[in-house]
N, C-alpha and C positions, 0 to 999 in steps of 0.2 A: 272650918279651917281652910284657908284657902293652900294652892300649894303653886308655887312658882318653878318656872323650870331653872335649872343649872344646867349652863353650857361650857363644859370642857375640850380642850383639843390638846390631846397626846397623841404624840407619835409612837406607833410601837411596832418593830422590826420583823415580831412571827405573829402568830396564832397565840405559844405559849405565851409569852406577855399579854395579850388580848384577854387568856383564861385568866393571868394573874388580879389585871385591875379590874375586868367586867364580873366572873363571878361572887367576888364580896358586896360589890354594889348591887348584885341581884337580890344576896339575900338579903341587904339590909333594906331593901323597896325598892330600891331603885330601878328604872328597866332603861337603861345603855341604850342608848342607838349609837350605833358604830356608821358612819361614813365613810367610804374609800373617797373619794370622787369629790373632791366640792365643786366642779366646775358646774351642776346645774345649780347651783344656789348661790351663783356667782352672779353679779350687775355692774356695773358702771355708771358713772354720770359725771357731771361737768366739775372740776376743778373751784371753779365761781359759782356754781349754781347749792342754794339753800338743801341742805344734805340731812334736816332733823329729825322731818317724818322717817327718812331710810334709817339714819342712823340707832333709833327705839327698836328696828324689829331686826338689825347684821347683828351677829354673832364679831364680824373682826371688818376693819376696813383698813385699806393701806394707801397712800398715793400714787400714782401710776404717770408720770409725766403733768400729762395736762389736764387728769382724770382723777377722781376717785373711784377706786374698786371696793366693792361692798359684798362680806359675803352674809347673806340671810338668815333667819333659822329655820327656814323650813320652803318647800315650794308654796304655800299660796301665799309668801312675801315676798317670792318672787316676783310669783304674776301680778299682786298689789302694788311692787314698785313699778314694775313696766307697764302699768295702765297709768302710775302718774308722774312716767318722765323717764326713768331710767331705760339702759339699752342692757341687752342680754349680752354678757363679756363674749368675747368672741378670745377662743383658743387655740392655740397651733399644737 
């Protein structure tokens, strides 16, 4: 049986909301990885430029001017987009 990952992004304001939705999902199999941070799973690329390979392994992407911002699922699609093309977002 194979098993595919589900990717959720909730926002939740304490810890106690974090026990609320992460515990039930533990016992029912599920194991949660909670991210504060997305900015290391965060890329960029060109507005014109062909976005397909990125777009099969981002969790979310939005437009940014004259860029697409792509966020990934994990770091080694990270470094798999930035060997073929994309740029590491740069943050303030």
């Amino acid at each position: 049986m194979n098993v595919l990952p589900v990717i959720l992004r909730i926002y939740l304001k304490n810890n106690t909301w974090k026990n609320f939705f992460c515990d039930p999902l533990d016992r029912k199999g599920f194991h949660p990885n909670m991210i504060e941070d997305a900015a290391p799973y965060t890329v960029e690329i060109g507005k014109h430029q062909k976005y397909g390979k990125f777009l099969k392994n981002s969790v979310e992407r939005y437009p940014l001017r004259d860029r697409i911002v792509l966020v990934m699922k994990d770091k080694v699609w990270v470094e798999q987009a930035l060997v073929i093309g994309a740029k590491k977002q740069e943050h303030k």
